[in-house]
C-alpha positions as CSV (number, residue, x, y, z in Angstrom):
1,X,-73.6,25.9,-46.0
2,X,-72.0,23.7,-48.4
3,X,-70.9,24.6,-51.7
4,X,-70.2,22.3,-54.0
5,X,-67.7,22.4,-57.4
6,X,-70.3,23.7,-59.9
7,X,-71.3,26.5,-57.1
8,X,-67.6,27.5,-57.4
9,X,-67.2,27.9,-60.9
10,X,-70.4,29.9,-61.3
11,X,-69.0,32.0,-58.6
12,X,-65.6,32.4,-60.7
13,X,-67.5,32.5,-63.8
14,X,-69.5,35.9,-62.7
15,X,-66.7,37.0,-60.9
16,X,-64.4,36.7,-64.1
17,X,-61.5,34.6,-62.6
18,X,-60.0,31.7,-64.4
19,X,-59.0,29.2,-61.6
20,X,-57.5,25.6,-62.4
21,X,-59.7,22.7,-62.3
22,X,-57.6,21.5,-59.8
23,X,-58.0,23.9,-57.2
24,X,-61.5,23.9,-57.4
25,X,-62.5,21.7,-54.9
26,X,-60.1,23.4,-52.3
27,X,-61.8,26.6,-53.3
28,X,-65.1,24.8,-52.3
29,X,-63.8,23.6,-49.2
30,X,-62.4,27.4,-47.9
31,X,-65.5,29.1,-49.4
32,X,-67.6,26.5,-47.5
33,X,-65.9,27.2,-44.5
34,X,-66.1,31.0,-44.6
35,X,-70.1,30.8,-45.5
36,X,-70.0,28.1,-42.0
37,X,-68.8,31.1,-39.8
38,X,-71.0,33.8,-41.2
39,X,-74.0,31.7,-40.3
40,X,-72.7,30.6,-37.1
41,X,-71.6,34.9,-36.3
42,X,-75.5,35.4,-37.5
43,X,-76.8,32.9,-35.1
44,X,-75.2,35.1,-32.1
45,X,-78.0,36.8,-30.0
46,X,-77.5,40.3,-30.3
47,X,-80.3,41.8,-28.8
48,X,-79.1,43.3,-25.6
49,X,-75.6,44.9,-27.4
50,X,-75.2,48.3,-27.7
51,X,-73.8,49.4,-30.9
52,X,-70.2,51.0,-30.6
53,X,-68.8,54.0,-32.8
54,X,-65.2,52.4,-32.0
55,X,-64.9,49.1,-31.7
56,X,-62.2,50.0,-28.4
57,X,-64.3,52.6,-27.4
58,X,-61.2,54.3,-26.4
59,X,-60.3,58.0,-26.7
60,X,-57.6,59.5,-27.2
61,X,-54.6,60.3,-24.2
62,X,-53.2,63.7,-25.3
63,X,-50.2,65.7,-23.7
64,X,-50.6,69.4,-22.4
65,X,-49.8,71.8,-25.6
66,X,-46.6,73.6,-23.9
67,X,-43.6,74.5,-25.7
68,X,-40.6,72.2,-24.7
69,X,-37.6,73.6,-26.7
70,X,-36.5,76.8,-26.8
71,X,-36.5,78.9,-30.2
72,X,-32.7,78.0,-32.1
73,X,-34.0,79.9,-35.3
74,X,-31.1,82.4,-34.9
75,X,-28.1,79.9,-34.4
76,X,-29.4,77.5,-37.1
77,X,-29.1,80.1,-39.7
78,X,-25.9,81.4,-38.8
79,X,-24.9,77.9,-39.6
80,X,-27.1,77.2,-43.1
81,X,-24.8,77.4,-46.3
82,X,-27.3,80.2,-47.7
83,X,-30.0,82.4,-45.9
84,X,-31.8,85.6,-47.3
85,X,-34.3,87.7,-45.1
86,X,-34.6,84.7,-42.2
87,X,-35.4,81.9,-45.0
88,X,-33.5,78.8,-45.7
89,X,-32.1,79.3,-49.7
90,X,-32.0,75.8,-51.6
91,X,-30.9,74.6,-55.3
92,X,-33.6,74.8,-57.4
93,X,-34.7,70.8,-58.1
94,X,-37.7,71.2,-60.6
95,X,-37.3,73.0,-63.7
């Protein structure tokens, strides 16, 4: 499908762009070009295709849920500036 300048400053026109007269016919050209491959994508038999959820189809590869470090809660807080009844105490930020 060809479009030609008046097509493209319709298109602009409902769309509510201002574009330069000069650029017009480039826009033609690109918009021409993108309306090409949708009608050459709709001309692709797609009878015998199954339609996909995913377009990979792939799933997921998750690790086992085991615990890998050992608990340090106790030696972190003996280092932490302030700590009151096993929580972290911090400057207020927000007043």
């Amino acid at each position: 499908m060809s479009l030609d300048k008046q097509d493209v400053e319709k298109i602009a026109h409902l769309a509510r762009l201002d574009i330069n007269q000069s650029d017009v016919s480039a826009y033609a050209q690109n918009l021409s070009n993108i309306l090409d491959l949708v009608e050459q994508m709709n001309s692709v038999n797609t009878d015998d295709v199954e339609p996909m959820a995913h377009p990979t189809d792939a799933v997921q590869r998750l690790r086992e849920d085991e615990v890998r470090e050992t608990n340090q809660r106790e030696r972190f807080q003996k280092i932490a500036p302030q700590v009151e009844n096993g929580l972290y105490l911090v400057p207020k930020v927000i007043e």
